[in-house]
C-alpha positions in Angstrom: 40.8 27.5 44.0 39.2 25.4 47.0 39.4 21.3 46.5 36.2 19.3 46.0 37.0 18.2 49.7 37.6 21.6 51.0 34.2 22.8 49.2 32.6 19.5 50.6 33.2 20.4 54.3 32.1 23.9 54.0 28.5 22.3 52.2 28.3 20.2 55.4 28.5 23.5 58.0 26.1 25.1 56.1 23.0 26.3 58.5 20.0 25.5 57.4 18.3 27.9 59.6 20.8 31.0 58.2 19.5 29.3 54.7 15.8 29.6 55.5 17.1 33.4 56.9 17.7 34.0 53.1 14.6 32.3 51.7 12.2 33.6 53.8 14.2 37.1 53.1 14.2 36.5 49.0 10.8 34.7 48.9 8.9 32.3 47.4 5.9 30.2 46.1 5.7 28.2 43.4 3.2 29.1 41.4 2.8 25.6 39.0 3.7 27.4 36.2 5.6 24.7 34.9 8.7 27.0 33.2 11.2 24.9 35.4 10.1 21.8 33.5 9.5 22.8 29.9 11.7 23.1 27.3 12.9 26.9 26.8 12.6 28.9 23.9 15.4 30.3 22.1 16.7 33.3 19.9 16.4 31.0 16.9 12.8 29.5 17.7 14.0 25.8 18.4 12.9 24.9 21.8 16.0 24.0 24.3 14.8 20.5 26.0 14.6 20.3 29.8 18.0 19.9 31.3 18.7 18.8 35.2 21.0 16.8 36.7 19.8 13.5 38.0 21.9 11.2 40.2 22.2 7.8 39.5 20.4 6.5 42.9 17.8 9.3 41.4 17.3 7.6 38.2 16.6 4.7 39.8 14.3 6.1 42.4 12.6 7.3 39.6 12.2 4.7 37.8 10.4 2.8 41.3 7.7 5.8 41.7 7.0 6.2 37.6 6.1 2.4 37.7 3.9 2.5 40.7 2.5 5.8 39.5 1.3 4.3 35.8 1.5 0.8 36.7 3.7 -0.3 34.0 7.7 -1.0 33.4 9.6 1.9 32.7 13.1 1.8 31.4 15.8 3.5 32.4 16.0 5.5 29.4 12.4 6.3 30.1 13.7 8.6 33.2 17.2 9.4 32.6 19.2 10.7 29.3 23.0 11.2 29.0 23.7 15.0 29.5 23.5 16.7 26.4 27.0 18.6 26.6 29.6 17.1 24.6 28.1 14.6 22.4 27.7 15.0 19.0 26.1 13.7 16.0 28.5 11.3 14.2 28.0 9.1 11.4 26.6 6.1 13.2 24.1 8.2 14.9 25.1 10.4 18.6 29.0 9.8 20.0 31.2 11.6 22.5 31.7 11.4 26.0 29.7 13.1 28.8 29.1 13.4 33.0 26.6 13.0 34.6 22.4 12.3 33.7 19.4 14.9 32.7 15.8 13.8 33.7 14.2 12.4 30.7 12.2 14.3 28.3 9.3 14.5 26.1 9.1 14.8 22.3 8.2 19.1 22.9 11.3 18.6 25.3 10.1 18.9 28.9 10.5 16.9 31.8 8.9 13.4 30.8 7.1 13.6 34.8 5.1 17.1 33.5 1.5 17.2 33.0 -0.7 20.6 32.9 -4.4 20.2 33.3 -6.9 22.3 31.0 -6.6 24.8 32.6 -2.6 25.2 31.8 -1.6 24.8 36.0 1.3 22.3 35.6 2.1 19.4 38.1 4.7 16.5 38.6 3.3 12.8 38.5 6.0 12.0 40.6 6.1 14.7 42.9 7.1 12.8 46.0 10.4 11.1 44.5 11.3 14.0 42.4 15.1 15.1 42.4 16.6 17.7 44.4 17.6 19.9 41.8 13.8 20.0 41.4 12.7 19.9 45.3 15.2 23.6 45.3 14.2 25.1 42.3 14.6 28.2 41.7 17.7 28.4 44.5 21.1 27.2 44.8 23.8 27.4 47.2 27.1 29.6 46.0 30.1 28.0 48.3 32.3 30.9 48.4 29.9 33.4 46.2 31.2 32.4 43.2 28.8 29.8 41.8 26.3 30.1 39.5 25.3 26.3 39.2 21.7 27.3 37.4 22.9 30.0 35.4 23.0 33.6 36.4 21.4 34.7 39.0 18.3 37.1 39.6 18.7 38.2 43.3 21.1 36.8 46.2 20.9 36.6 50.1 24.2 35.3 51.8 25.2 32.2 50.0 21.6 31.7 48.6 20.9 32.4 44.8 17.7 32.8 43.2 17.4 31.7 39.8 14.5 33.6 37.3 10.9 32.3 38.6 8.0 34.2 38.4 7.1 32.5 42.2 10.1 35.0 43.9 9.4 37.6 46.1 6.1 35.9 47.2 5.3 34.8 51.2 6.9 31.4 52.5 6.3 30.7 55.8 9.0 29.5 58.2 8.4 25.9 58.3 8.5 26.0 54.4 11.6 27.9 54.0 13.2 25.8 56.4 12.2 22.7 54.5 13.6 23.8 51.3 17.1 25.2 53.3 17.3 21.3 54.4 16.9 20.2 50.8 19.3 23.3 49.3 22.2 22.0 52.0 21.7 18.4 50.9 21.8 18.8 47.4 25.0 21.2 48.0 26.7 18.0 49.8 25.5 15.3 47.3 26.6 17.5 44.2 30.1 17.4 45.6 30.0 13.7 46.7 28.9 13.2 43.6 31.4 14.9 41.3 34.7 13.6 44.0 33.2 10.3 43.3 32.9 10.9 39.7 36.5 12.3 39.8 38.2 9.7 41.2 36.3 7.2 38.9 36.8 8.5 36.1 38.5 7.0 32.9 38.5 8.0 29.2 36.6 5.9 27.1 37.8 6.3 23.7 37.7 2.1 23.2 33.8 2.6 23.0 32.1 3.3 20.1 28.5 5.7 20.6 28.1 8.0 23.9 29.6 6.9 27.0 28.3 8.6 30.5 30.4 8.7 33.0 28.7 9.5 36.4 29.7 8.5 40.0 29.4 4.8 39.8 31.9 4.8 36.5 31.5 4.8 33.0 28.1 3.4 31.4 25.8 3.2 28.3 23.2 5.5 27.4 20.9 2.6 28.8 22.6 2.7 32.3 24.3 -0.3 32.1 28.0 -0.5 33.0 31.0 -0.5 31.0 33.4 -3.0 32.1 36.8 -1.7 33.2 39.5 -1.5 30.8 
């Protein structure tokens, strides 16, 4: 198995022009849908919230355009939530410890930024700051063809997957697929910054009571503010 690093420089060679090869050959338009921003529905008929990765400097980014946007203070726990995945609900209310952030969400569980108009077309209030994950939706990059970092794939070119859209296999034109190749390489090199960074910082928590995230810039409340070293 390839190190973070090793992954890292192969992220940072990537082409962007052999990645707009595979977009333009896959295809794609969104279609404002809105499926990649709403909660999901399961087998058992309980909605799955919204869940993607936001980096700290996102969150914060965030945070900037949602207050210009609506005018108004927004918290941090207005745009980011701890990630979902291994916290629990304890006896004081949610505990454990987890990596990493998930864009904030609604109380039908999609993304807190989504709006749809009467019609049902959906749209992002914050479309300009949004996060990669979302600017490369439905694709990722597979560094050696192994990943699946949105789940299981519906069609491949190269190292580019496409993840289930109903936009796929529609026109893009050049300058469009190359736009989103540039965001797909930079969201493959930040993802690994991110999680060396997170790596190296990291440090069990068990001292502290509640949910502890522990992202690239250490460990921190659910509120985003910093833990102090043990």
């Amino acid at each position: 198995m390839e190190s973070l690093e090793a992954e890292l420089e192969q992220a940072k060679d990537l082409s962007v022009a052999e990645l707009a090869d595979a977009i333009e050959t896959i295809g794609f338009e969104c279609t404002r849908c809105g499926a990649c921003c709403k909660a999901a529905d399961t087998d058992d008929g309980e909605p799955e919230p919204h869940t993607a990765t936001l980096f700290p400097d996102e969150a914060r980014e965030l945070q900037g355009a949602a207050e210009d946007a609506f005018d108004e203070e927004y918290d941090w726990r207005d745009v980011a939530r701890p990630m979902p995945y291994g916290i629990s609900e304890g006896d004081d209310g949610p505990e454990g410890e987890t990596f990493e952030w998930a864009i904030g969400t609604d109380d039908c569980g999609n993304c807190t930024f989504y709006e749809e108009d009467e019609g049902g077309t959906g749209a992002c209030t914050v479309h300009d700051s949004r996060p990669l994950v979302c600017r490369t939706y439905p694709f990722s990059v597979a560094l050696g063809g192994t990943s699946q970092p949105m789940g299981e794939a519906v069609d491949s070119e190269g190292m580019v997957r496409a993840h289930e859209c109903e936009g796929l296999g529609r026109d893009i034109t050049r300058e469009e697929a190359e736009d989103l190749a540039a965001a797909l390489k930079e969201r493959a090199v930040r993802e690994l910054e991110e999680a060396i960074d997170l790596r190296d910082a990291y440090e069990p928590r068990p001292d502290v009571d509640g949910v502890v995230v522990h992202d690239s810039e250490g460990a921190k409340r659910p509120d985003g503010t910093r833990l102090e070293p043990r």
